[in-house]
C-alpha positions in Angstrom: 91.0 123.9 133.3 91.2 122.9 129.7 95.2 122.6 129.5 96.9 120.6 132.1 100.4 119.8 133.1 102.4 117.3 134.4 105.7 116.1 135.2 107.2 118.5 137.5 109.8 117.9 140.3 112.9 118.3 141.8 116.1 117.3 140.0 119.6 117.7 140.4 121.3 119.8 137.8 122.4 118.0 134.6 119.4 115.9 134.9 116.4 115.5 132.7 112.8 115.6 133.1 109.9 115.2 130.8 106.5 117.7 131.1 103.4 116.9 129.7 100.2 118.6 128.8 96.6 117.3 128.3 94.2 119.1 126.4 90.3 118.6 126.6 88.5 118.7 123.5 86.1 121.7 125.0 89.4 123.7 124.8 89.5 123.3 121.0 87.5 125.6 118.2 89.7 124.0 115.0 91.3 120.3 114.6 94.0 120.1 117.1 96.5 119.0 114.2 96.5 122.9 112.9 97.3 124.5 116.8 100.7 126.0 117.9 101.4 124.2 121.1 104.0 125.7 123.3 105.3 126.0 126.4 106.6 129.2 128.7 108.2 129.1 132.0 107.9 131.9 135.2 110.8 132.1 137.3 110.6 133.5 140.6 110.9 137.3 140.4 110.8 137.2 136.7 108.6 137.5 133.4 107.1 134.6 131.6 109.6 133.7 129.0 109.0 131.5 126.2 110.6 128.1 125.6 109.7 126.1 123.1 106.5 126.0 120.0 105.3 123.2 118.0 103.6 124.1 114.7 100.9 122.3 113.6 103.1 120.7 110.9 105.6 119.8 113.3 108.5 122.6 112.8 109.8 123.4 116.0 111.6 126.9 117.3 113.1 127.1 120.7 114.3 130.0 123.0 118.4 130.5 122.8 118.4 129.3 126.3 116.9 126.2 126.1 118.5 124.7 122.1 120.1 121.8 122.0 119.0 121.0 125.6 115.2 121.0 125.4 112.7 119.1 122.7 109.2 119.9 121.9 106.8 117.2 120.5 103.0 116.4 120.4 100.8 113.5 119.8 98.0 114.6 117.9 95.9 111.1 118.3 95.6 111.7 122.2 96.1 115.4 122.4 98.9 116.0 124.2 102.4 117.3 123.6 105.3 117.4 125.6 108.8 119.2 126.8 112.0 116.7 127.2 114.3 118.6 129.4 118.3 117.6 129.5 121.1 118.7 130.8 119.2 121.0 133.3 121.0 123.9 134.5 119.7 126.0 138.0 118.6 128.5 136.1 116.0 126.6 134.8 113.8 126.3 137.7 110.5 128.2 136.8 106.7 127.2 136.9 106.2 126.2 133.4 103.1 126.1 131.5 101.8 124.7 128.6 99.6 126.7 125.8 97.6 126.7 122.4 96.6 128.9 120.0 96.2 129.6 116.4 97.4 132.6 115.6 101.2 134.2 114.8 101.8 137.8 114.7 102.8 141.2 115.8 101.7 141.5 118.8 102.3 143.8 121.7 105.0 142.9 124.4 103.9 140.8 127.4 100.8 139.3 125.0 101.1 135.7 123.6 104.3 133.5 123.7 107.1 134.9 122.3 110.7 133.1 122.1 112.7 135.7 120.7 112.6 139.4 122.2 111.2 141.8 119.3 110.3 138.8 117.4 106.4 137.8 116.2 104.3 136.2 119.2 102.6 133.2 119.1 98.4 134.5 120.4 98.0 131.6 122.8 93.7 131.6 123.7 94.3 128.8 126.0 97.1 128.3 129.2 97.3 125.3 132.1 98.0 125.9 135.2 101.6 125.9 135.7 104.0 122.8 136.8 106.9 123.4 139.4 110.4 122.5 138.1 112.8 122.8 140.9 116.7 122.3 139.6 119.1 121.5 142.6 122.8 122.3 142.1 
């Protein structure tokens, strides 16, 4: 696994948690300054959904879910970036999963990570395996 996550768990709604991603230099083909980083979620009987991207130059977008309650960074030194949750509702509890790629475009639906239906994807080549976020209400 070349992308992994961390920080998971159970929290009571209106609580916070902080996810982290790691990833390994054999996952990289370009400088890891120039990758989108992102992450998706999966809730139980439900698509992957896009949360949150990081651009390489550090401009952020976020699903219209998750603004003003969820923040994206990275840390380009140690190669890793990172999802501060707050105010966390019941309908957040999903797997989520942390991704890279390089590329932006038109792609088909279902491919990539895409925050806004009909919008441009994000062509993620490389995915962890999930982390569990349980919100309790």
């Amino acid at each position: 696994v070349q992308l992994v996550e961390s920080g998971g768990g159970t929290v009571e709604a209106g609580g916070s948690l902080r996810l982290s991603c790691v990833v390994s230099p054999q996952a990289l083909v370009a400088p890891f300054n120039v990758y989108y980083l992102g992450w998706a979620r999966q809730a139980p009987g439900k698509e992957r959904e896009g949360v949150a991207v990081i651009e390489g130059g550090g401009s952020t977008e976020y699903a219209d879910l998750v603004k003003g309650r969820f923040t994206i960074a990275r840390d380009n030194a140690n190669h890793m970036f990172f999802l501060q949750m707050d105010n966390l509702r019941a309908d957040d509890t999903a797997v989520y999963y942390c991704a890279a790629g390089l590329t932006y475009g038109q792609y088909p639906t279902g491919y990539g990570l895409r925050l806004t239906p009909g919008r441009w994807a994000y062509g993620m080549d490389s995915w962890g395996n999930g982390t569990l976020v349980t919100i309790s209400s």
